[in-house]
C-alpha positions in Angstrom: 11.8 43.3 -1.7 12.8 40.8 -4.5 11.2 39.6 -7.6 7.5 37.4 -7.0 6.5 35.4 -9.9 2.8 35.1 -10.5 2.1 32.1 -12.3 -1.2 33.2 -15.2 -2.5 29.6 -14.7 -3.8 29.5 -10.8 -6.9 27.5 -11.4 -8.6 24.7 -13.4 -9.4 26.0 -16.9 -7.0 28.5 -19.9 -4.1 30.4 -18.2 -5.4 34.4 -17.4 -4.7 36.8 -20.3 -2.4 39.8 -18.5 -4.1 43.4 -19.0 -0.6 45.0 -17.7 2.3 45.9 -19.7 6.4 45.4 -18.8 7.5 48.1 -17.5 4.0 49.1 -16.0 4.1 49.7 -12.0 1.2 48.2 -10.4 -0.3 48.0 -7.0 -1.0 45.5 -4.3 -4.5 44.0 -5.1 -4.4 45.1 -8.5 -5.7 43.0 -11.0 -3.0 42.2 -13.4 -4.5 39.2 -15.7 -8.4 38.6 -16.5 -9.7 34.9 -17.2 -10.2 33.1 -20.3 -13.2 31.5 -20.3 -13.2 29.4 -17.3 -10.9 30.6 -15.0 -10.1 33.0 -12.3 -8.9 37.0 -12.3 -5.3 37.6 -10.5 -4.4 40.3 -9.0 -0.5 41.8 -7.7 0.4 40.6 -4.3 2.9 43.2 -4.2 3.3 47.0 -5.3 6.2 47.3 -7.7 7.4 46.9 -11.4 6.7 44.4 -13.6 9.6 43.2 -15.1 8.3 40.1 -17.3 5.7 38.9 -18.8 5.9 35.7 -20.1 3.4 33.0 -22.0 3.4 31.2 -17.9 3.6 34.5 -15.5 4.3 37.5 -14.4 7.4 39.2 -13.2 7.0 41.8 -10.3 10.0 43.8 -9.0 8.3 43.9 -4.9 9.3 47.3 -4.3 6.8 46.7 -1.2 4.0 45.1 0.5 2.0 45.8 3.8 -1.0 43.7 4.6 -3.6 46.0 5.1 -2.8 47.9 2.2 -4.0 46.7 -0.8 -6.8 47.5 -3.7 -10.2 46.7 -2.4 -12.4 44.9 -5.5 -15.2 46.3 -6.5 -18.2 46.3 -4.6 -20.8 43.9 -5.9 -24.6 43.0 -5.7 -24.1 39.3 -5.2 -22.0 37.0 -3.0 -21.1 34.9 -6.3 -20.0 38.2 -8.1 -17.8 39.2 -5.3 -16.1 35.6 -5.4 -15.5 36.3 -9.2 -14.0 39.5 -8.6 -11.7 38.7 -5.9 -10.6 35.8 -7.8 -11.4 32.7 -5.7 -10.7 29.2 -6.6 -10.5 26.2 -4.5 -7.7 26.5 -2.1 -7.2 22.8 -1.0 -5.5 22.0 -4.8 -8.0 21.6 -7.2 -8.8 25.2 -8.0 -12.1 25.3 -9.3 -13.5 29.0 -9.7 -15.4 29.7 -6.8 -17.9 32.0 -8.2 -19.7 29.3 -10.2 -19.9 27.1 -7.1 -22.1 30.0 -5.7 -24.2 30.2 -8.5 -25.8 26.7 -7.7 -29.4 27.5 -6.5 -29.9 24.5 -3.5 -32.9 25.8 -1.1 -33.4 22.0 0.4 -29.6 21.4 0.1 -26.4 21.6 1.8 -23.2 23.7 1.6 -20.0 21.7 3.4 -16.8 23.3 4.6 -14.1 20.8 3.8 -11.8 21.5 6.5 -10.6 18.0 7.2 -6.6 18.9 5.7 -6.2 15.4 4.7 -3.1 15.3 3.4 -0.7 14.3 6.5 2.3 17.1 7.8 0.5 19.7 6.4 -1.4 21.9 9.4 -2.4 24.9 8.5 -6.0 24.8 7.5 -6.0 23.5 11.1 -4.1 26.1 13.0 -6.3 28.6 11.1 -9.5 27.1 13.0 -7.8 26.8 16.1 -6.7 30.1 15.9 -9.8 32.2 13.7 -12.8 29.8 13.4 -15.2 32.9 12.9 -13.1 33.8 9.4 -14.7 29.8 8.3 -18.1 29.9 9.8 -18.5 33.4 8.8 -17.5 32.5 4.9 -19.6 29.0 5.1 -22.7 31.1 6.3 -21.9 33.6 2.9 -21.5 30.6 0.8 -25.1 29.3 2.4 -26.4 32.6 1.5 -25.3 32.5 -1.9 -26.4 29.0 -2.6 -29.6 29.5 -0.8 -28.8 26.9 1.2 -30.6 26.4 4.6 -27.9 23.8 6.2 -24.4 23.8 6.5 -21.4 21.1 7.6 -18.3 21.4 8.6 -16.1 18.1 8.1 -13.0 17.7 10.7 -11.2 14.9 11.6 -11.8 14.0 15.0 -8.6 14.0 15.8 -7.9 17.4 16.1 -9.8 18.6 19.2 -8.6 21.7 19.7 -10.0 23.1 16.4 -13.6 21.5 17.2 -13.5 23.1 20.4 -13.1 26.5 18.6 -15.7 25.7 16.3 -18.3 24.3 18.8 -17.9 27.4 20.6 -17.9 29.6 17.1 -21.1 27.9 16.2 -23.1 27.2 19.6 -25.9 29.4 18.8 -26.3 29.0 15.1 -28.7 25.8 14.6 -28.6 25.2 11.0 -24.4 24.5 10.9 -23.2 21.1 12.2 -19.8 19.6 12.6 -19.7 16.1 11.2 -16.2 14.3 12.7 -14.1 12.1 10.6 -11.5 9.5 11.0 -7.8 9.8 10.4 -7.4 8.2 7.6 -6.4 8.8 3.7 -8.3 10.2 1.6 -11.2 10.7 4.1 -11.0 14.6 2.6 -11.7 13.7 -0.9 -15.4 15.1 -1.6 -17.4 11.7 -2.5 -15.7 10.6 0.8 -17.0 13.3 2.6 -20.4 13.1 1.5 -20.6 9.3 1.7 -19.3 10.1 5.7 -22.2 12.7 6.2 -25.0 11.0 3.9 -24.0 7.4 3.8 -24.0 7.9 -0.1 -21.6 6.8 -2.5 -21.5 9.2 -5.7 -20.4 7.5 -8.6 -16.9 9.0 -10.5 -19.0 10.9 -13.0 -21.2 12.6 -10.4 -20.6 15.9 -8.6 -21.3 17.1 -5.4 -24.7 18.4 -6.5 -26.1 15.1 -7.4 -26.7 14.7 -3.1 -28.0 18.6 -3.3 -24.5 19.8 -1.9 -21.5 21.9 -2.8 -18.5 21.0 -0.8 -15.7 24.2 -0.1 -12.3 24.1 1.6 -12.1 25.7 4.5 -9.1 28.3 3.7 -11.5 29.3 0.8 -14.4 30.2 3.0 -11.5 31.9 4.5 -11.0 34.1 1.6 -14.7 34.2 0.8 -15.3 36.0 4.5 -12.2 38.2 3.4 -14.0 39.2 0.2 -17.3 40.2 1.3 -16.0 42.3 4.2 -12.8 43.7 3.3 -13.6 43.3 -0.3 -9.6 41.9 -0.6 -8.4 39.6 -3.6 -7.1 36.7 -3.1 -3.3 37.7 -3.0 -2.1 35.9 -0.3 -2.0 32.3 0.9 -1.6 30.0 3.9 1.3 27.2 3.4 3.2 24.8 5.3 6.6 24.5 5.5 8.7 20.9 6.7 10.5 18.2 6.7 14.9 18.0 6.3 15.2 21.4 7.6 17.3 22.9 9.8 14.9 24.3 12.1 13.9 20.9 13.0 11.4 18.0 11.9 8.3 20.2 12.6 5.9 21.7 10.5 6.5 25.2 9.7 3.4 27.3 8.9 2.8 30.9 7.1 0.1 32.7 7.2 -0.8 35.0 4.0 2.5 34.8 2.3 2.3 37.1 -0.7 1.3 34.9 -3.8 4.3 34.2 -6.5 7.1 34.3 -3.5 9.6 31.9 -4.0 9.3 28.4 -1.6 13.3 28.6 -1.7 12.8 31.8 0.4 10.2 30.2 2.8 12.4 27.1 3.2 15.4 30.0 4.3 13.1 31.3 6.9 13.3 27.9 8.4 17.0 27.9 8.4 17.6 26.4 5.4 18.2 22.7 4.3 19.6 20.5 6.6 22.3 18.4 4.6 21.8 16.3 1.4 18.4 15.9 0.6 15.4 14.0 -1.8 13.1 15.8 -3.5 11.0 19.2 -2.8 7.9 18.2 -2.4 5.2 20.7 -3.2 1.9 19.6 -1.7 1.1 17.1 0.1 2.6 13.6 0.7 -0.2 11.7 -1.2 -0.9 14.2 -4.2 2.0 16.4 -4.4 5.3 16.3 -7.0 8.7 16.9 -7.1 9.2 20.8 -7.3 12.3 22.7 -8.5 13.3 25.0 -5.6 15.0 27.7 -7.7 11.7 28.2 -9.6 8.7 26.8 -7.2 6.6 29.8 -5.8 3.7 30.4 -3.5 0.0 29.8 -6.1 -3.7 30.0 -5.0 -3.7 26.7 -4.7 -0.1 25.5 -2.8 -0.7 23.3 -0.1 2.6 22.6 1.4 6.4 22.5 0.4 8.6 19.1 1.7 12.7 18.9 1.7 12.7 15.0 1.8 15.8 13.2 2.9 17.5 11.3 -0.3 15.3 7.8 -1.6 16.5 4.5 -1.3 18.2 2.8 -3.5 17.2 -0.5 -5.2 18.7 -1.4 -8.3 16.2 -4.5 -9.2 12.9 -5.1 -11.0 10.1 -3.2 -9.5 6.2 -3.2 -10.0 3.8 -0.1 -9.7 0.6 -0.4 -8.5 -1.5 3.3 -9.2 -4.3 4.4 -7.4 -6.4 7.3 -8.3 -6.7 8.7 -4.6 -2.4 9.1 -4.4 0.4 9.4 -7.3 -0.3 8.9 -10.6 1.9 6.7 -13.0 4.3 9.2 -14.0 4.8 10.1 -10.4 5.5 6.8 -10.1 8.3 6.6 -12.6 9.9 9.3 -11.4 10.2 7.7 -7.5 11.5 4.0 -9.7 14.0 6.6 -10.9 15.2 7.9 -8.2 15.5 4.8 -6.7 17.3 3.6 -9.8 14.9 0.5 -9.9 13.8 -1.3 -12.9 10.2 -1.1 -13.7 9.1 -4.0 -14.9 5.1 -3.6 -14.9 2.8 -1.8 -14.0 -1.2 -2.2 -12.9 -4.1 -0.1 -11.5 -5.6 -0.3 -8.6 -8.7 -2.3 -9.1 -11.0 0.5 -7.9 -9.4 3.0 -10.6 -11.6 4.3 -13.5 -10.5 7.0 -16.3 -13.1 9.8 -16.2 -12.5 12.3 -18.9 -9.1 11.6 -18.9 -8.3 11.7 -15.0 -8.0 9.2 -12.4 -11.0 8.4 -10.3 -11.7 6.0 -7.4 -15.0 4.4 -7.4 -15.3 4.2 -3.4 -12.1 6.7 -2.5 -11.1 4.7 1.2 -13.0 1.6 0.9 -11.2 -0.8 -1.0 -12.2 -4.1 -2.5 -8.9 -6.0 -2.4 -5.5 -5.8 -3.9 -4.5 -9.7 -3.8 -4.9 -9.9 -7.8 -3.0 -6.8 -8.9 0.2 -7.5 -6.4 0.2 -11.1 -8.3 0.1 -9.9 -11.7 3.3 -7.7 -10.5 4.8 -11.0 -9.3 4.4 -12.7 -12.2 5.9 -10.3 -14.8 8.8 -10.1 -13.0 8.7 -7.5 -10.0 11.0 -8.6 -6.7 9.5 -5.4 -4.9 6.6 -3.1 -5.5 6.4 0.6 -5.4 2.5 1.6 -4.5 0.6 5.1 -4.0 -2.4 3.5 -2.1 -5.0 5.1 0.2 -5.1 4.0 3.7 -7.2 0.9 3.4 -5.9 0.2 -0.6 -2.4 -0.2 1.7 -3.8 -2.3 4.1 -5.0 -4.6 1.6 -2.1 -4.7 0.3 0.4 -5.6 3.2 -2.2 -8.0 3.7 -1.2 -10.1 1.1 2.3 -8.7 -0.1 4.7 -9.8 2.7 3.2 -13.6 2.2 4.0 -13.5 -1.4 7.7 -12.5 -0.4 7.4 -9.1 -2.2 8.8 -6.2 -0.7 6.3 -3.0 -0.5 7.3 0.8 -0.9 4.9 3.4 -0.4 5.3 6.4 -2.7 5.0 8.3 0.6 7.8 6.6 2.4 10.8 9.2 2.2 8.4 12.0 2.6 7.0 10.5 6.5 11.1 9.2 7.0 11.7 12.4 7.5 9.4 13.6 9.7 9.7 10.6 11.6 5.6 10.0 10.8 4.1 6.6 10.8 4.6 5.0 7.4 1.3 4.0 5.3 1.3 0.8 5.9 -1.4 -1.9 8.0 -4.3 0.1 9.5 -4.5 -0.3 13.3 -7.8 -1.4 15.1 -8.8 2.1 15.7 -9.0 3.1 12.5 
């Protein structure tokens, strides 16, 4: 079966302390590393041997692994506990332990499936509605339960029509869920976004969700929620897509419940392998994701999307960054200048950027006051081009001074949509 690597850190808070021993064989479903503090349990996506245990994972000799086989969790008295058990966290990136969402107590509030799978080229949170939109009402109807919560949302880009179809007919006779549609734009998904969209209120950095009596869940974890409460499974498994330079073609490629900890290098050989000389591996999304290593990237709770990119451009003169808190971050940044073998010659924030306990936080994430002043400061300390990592309407601001001032503009997402032959970040179009 091959050796699956199951990182101990899965989820915001310490790395899991492992409560199995080398040597020790252990079963699908099996919890094999407990939380602590806050954190998350993980459990064995394969029956086999570990191996390894290391300070970041655990090593499993698969001996093998059959998806209705596995260790039910325990059978609990409450919705929340059952989260904790099965070890759910956020499933869109973040990776926040589900159980203590659950624990909020919002009678005249509002639980909100996230299922608007913002990030571009990545489609399976979609294809999972279009194909099982009972698994996500089912889960946000336990999560409403839970929460005491008498309404429910689902967020969706309008865009994808097939997928409200399935919903509208999933949730036809059910009065208290609604689908609130969303435009196709970046980062429309982010959870202030979403609220603002359904509410017309802005949250401020510092707030969470539960400030406008709400708790916001991706979609893929209502998913696993519905899987928990009524085939009591763990979270061992994991939707993911798969694209870009591959020789199956520019399409995405998408898995459904890939065993945790298995190797991206094996998904990418199910597609047929790397087509040629390639970029980077991204693993995520365009917008958030970061250069992966392919002999040691692997399938986590919380993987969104693996990209072979075709090789960056090269520009061997002065460049400028410009950050923003809804796309790369400044070392991402640095790492693109490299690869480009530019120069960086300054650097700015975005003007809508704010440091919130030491993270990155947009103050209106896709509504943007104006980028005029920061691409001038880049100008004047020296930058001939400027590498940005913009949101949709940041970007437009941008271009909409940039090209007058005779600088150049990359997007950090450009070689990633290149490949796929996807419509660069650039001006937004009158639609949007």
């Amino acid at each position: 079966m091959g050796l699956y690597v199951i990182p101990l850190r899965q989820h915001i808070g310490a790395p899991c302390v492992p409560n199995v021993s080398e040597g020790e064989k252990v079963f699908r479903g099996q919890c094999i590393a407990e939380p602590n503090g806050l954190g998350a349990k993980i459990h064995a996506s394969v029956s086999g041997r570990v191996v390894k245990i290391t300070e970041g994972d655990i090593k499993i000799e698969g001996e093998f692994t059959e998806d209705e086989d596995y260790i039910k969790i325990k059978k609990c008295d409450s919705i929340a506990d059952t989260a904790f058990e099965a070890g759910i966290v956020g499933a869109g990136g973040a990776g926040f332990p589900t159980h203590i969402k659950l624990k909020s107590e919002i009678p005249d509030g509002f639980v909100i499936a996230n299922c608007v799978e913002c990030e571009p080229i990545l489609n399976h949170n979609i294809a999972l509605i279009e194909e099982d939109p009972g698994l996500i009402v089912r889960g946000l109807q336990y999560a409403m339960e839970a929460t005491k919560a008498p309404t429910g949302y689902i967020a969706i880009k309008s865009k994808n029509k097939k997928a409200i179809e399935s919903l509208k007919k999933e949730i036809e006779d059910l009065k208290n869920i609604h689908i609130k549609e969303l435009g196709d734009i970046y980062p429309v998904g982010e959870e202030r976004a979403i609220i603002h969209e359904i509410f017309n209120l802005w949250l401020t950095p510092e707030q969470l969700p539960m400030e406008a009596k709400s708790v916001v869940m991706n979609g893929e974890t209502l998913a696993n929620l519905a899987r928990a409460v009524e085939d009591r499974k763990p979270v061992i498994d994991k939707d993911i897509t798969v694209a870009g330079k591959l020789k199956s073609g520019k399409d995405s490629n998408i898995f459904f419940q890939v065993p945790i900890g298995t190797s991206i290098a094996s998904l990418i050989e199910q597609c047929g392998g790397i087509d040629g000389e390639f970029g980077e591996i991204v693993i995520g999304g365009p917008y958030t994701g970061k250069a992966g290593d392919i002999d040691n990237a692997v399938v986590t709770k919380i993987s969104g999307g693996a990209i072979v990119t075709i090789p960056l451009p090269e520009f061997g003169g002065p460049l400028g960054l410009l950050v923003c808190a809804c796309g790369a971050d400044e070392n991402r940044l640095k790492s693109i200048a490299g690869k480009m073998k530019a120069e960086v010659v300054a650097t700015t924030n975005c003007k809508n950027l704010v440091e919130i306990r030491g993270a990155n936080k947009c103050l209106t994430p896709g509504e943007c006051p104006g980028q005029v002043q920061a691409v001038m400061e880049l100008k004047r300390k020296g930058a001939e081009r400027i590498l940005i990592a913009n949101c949709s309407d940041c970007t437009n601001t941008v271009m909409s001074c940039a090209p007058d001032l005779k600088i150049p503009v990359y997007h950090h997402t450009d070689h990633i949509f290149r490949t796929v032959d996807h419509e660069l970040s650039r001006r937004l179009s009158l639609e949007d």
